[in-house]
C-alpha positions in Angstrom: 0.0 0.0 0.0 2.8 2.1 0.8 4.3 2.0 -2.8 1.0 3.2 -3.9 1.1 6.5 -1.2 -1.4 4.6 0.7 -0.8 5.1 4.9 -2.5 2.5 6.5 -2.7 2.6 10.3 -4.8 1.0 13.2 -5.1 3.0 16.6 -6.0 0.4 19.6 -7.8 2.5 22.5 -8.1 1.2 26.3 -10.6 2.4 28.6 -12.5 5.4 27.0 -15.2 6.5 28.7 -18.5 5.6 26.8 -21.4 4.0 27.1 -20.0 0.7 26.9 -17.9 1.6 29.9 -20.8 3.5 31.8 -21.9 0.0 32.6 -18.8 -1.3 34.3 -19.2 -1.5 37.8 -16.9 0.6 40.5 -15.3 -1.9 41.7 -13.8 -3.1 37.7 -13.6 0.8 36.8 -11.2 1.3 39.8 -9.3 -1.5 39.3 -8.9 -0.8 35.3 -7.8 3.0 36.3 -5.2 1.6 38.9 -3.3 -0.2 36.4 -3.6 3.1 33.8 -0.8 5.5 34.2 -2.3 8.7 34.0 -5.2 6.9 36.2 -8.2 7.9 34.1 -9.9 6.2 31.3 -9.6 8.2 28.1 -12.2 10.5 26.7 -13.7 9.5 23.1 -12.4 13.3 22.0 -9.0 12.1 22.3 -9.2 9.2 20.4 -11.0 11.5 17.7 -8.1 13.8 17.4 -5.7 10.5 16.9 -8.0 9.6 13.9 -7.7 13.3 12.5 -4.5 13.4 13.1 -3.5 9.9 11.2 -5.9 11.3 8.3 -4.0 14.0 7.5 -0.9 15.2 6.4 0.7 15.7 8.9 1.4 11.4 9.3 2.3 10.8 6.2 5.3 9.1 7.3 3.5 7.3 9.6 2.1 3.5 8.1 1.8 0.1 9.1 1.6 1.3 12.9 -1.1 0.2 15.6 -0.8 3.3 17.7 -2.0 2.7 21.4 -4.5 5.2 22.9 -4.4 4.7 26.2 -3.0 6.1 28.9 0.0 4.3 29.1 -1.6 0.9 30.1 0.2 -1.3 27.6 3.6 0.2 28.5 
């Protein structure tokens, strides 16, 4: 894809606070933020601007990535 100026890129979020997460209890919400660096789950804006970002220009040397989103859990 890359010879053909195609960028092709995944971004793998953790814990972002939606309505899939609403329904976690306190208990597992807690316990998911103690294990997240920055100890919050991320907010969906965040994520957006990642997917903006990777669509424009300014990533074009950026391809064949998975880009983590969140909050330095994976580290």
């Amino acid at each position: 894809m890359a010879s053909r100026n195609i960028n092709v890129n995944a971004i793998a979020p953790g814990f972002v606070d939606t309505d899939m997460t609403i329904t976690l209890s306190d208990k597992v919400k807690e316990g998911a933020k103690g294990q997240i660096p920055l100890g919050r789950f991320g907010k969906p804006e965040e994520v957006a601007e990642l997917a903006l970002f990777l669509s424009s220009e300014k990533s074009d040397y950026i391809t064949g990535q998975v880009i983590n989103i969140d909050g330095g859990m994976v580290m």
